[in-house]
Steps between C-alpha positions, in 0.01 A plus 500: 500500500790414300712748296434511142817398313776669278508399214895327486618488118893503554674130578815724615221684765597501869239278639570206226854502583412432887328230346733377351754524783287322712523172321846533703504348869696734645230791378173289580653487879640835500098587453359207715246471167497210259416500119167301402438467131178392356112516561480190635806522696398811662137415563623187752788731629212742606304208643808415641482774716774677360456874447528666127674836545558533130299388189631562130312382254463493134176475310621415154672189645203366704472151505074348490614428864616814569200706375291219700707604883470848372208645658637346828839717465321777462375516834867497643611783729849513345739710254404481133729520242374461070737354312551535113608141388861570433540626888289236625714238276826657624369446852383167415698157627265259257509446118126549466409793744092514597524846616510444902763598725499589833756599790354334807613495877483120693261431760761543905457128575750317729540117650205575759237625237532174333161230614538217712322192413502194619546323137736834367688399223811794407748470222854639574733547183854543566719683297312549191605783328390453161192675453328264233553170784361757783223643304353157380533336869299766620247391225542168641469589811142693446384199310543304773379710740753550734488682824784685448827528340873604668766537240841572629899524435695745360351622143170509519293796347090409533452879336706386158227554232603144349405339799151698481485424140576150590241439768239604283392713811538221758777673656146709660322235561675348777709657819811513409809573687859552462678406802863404656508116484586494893237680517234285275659216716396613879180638360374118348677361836299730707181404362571122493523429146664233327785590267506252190834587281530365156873355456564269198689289805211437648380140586145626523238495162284788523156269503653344777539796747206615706420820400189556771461772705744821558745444265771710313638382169851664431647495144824642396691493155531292272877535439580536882209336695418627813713678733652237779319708782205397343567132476609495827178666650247256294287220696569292120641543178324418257579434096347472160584166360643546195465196274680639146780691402432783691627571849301814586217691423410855484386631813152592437447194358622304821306755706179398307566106541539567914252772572220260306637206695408706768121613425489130371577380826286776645184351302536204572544482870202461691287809647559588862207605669 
């Protein structure tokens, strides 16, 4: 049975000033937890399989969708914590709070735990450290079903609440893993995948690459491009033709245009029996 809650009236009171320190990187690692705000958000985290050691909440600031999940967080085996609404708005990271946070610990996955298929499509983003471009590829990437996603370089923080926020959730939805990009490398190599790289240099369009079975699609920024190990490693490189002004897109949207290439492709090849 959970533990009834106490009452927590004070925004200056110890446990909302861990919450607040923990929108810091250094403090989320320090406590191997990561900050989840939101009903919605911490409904998928849970389906996620990610663990809830702490919910605050705040009744006055429910959301319809937050009274909805309710009855659902009530059955939680975790720490409870009752926020008044100026704590829970201290501890808050969004301009229109719905009353739901949670500290939550990640599923232990590594390279191995990740499935093998014999049509696996896996997104790798390099380098992204901007948690709004992270956040909504990882939407991306659950929209278009992907088997799994690697992000790697220096920077990268898949516990930032922006990136939740960002995700809408998906950050749960799909295995995700944050890995050395040697490492991400020998791991597709190992299973036989095929490495397509987006480069702006590249002679390839993007409807004109086969995207068929076990492939890896590997984005970097969009003010650096991908790192040259990268390019060096891909079977192609492949590029968004670009037709006005512009000479690059933001990443999540040139994530979307490949991955659906990809389950285009995947549609419309014929069924093996």
């Amino acid at each position: 049975m959970a533990r009834a809650p106490a009452p927590i009236e004070s925004p200056t009171n110890p446990r909302v000033k861990r919450l607040v320190r923990l929108r810091e990187r250094r403090t989320r690692d320090a406590e191997g937890v990561a900050l989840v705000e939101g009903a919605r958000e911490v409904d998928r985290a849970m389906d996620g399989g990610w663990s809830v050691v702490v919910l605050a909440t705040c009744t006055a600031l429910y959301s319809p969708e937050a009274r909805t999940l309710a009855p659902r967080r009530e059955r939680l085996e975790a720490e409870r914590w009752a926020l008044s609404e100026a704590a829970f708005r201290k501890a808050s990271v969004r301009q229109h709070p719905d009353g739901v946070l949670a500290l939550v610990v990640p599923p232990q996955r590594t390279l191995s735990d990740l499935p093998a298929r014999s049509d696996a499509l896996w997104l790798v983003a390099d380098g992204l450290e901007k948690p709004g471009n992270l956040g909504a590829l990882l939407r991306t990437a659950d929209a278009a079903a992907v088997d799994a996603v690697l992000v790697t370089g220096a920077g990268t923080d898949l516990a930032n609440p922006n990136v939740v926020r960002a995700s809408m959730g998906s950050l749960f939805a799909r295995p995700v893993l944050a890995v050395a990009p040697d490492e991400a490398r020998a791991e597709l190599r190992a299973r036989g995948m095929r490495v397509v790289a987006t480069s702006p240099a590249a002679t390839v369009d993007l409807w004109d690459a086969d995207l068929l079975g076990p492939v890896a699609i590997v984005l970097g920024t969009e003010h650096a491009g991908l790192d040259p190990g990268w390019l060096a490693d891909a079977d192609v490189q492949v590029r968004v033709p670009m037709a006005g002004l512009a000479d690059s897109l933001n990443v999540a949207t040139t994530g979307a245009l490949l991955l659906f290439e990809a389950r285009r492709q995947r549609r419309a090849a014929p069924q093996k029996d």
